[in-house]
N, C-alpha and C positions, 0 to 999 in steps of 0.2 A: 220712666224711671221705675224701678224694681224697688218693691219694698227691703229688700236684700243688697243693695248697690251700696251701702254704707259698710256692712256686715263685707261683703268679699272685695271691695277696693282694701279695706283692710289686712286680710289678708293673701292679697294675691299682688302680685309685681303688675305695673304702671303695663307692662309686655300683655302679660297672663289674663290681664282685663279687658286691652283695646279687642284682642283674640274673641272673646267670652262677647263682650260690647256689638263689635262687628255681624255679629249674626243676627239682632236685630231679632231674636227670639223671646220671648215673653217665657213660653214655657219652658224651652232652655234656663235660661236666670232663674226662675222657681222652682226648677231642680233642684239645677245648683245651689241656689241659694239654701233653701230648706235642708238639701244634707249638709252643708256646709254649718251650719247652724245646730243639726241633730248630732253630726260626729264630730263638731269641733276642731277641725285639723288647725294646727299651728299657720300651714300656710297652705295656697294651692296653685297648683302649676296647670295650663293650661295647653294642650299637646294641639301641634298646629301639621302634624307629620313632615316637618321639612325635615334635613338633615341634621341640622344642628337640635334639633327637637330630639332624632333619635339618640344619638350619643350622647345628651344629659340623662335619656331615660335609662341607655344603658348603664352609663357612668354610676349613678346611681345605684339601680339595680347591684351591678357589682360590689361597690361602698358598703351595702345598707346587708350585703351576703345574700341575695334574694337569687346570685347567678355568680358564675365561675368563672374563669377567664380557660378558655382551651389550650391546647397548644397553639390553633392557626389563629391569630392575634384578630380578628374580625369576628370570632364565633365563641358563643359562651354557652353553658349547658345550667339544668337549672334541675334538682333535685329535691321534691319534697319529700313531706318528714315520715314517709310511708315506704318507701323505697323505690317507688316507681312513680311512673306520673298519670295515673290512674285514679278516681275517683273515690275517695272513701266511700264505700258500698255501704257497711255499717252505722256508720253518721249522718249517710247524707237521708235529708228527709225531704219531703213532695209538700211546698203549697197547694194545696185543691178546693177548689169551688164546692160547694155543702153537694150540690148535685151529680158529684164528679165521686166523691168519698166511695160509694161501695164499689164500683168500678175500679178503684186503688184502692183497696182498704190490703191487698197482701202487699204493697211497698208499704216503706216508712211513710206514711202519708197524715197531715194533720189538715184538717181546716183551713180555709184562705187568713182569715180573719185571725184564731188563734197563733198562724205560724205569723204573719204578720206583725202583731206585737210581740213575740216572740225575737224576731229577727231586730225592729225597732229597739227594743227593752238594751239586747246586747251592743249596737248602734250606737247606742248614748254616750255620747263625748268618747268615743272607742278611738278618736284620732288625734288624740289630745297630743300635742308634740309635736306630731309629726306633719310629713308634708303628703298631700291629698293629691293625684292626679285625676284631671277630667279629660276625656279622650272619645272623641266623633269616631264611630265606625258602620256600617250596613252587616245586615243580616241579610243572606240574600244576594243575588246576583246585583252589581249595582244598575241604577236606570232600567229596572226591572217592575212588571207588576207586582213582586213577590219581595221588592227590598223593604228592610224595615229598618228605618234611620233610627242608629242607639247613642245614647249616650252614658256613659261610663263615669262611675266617682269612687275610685278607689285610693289605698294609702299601698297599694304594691305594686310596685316600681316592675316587677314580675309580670301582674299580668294586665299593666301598659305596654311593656314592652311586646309582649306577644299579639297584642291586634293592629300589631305591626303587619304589611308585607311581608313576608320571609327577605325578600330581597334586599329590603332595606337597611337591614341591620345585619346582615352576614357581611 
């Protein structure tokens, strides 16, 4: 039992837990739990990629404005607030290891540590209302020496939806 199993039975449906439960991960639940805990989301939904999985996420998505509906009723388009879907160059900044810093010192680059509480700082109760998706995906080829099993805690229905398959949800 997870020091955290009171805190996200709480907020997650009797479904969204057996899901989370099942995997019988220790550091999964202490993930989860701890962001669940730091961003305070209202509730949290837990992605198991079946079908009915993806069409809440898209459902959502769409709802919440995070994605469009197209003309061919299966396919949605998603525009951030830059005009493309391209990285803010300008904004985005490099976590780095103290040993790593002059080697990046021309990116935006800060401190592991500094950008860390930084990122944390803005984190705090940032998902208050809302609903939090957690969502399994590989880096990586899967069944590969090279996969690297992630796990995902966001409150944008956006980009659940995209470590989707393509398939799946076109």
């Amino acid at each position: 039992m997870s020091k955290y199993t009171d805190l996200l039975k709480s907020k997650m449906s009797d479904t969204s837990y057996a899901k989370l439960d099942a995997l019988k991960n220790e550091k999964v639940m202490e993930f989860v739990g701890s962001f669940a805990e730091h961003c305070n989301p209202a509730t949290i939904y837990v992605c198991d990629d079946s079908a009915e999985d993806v069409a809440y996420i898209k459902n959502v998505a769409l709802k919440n404005g995070e994605e469009y509906q197209m003309a061919l009723s299966e396919q949605t388009i998603h525009w951030d607030g830059y005009g493309d879907q391209a990285r803010d160059k300008v904004n985005t900044r490099y976590m780095v290891y103290p040993e790593n810093m002059e080697k990046m010192k021309a990116m935006n680059s800060l401190p592991y540590d500094e950008a860390h509480k930084e990122i944390m700082d803005i984190a705090k109760n940032n998902m208050a209302g809302k609903e939090a998706y957690v969502k399994f995906f590989t880096e990586g080829p899967a069944d590969s020496p090279f996969t690297i099993p992630c796990v995902q805690f966001t409150d944008s229905s956006y980009n659940t939806l995209r470590n989707y398959p393509l398939q799946s949800w076109l």
